[in-house]
C-alpha positions as CSV (number, residue, x, y, z in Angstrom):
1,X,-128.4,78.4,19.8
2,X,-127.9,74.8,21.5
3,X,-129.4,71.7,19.5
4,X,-131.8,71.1,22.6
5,X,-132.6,67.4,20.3
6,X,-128.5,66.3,20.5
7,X,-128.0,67.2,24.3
8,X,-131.2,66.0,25.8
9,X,-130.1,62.3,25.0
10,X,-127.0,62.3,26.5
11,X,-128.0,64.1,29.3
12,X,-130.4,61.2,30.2
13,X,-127.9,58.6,29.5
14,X,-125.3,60.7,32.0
15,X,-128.4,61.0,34.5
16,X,-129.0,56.7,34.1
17,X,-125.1,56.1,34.1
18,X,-124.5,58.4,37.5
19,X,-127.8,56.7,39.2
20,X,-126.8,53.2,38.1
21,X,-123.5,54.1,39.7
22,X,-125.0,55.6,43.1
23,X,-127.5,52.5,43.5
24,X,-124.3,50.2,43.0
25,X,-122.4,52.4,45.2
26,X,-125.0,52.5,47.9
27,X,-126.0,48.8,47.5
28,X,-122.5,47.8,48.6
29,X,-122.5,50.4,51.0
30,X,-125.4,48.5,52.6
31,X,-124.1,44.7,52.1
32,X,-120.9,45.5,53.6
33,X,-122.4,46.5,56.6
């Protein structure tokens, strides 16, 4: 069985790192042009 408790956490913290990473990548996107 997975420990659900230990891989929800970082899951959320990989989902908040990739968005933070997209909004950066997209707000540069945007001032460059």
């Amino acid at each position: 069985m997975v420990d659900f408790s230990h891989l929800f956490p970082s899951l959320s913290r990989i989902c908040s790192f990739t968005f933070a990473s997209h909004f950066s990548l997209i707000s540069t996107m945007t001032f460059c042009h």
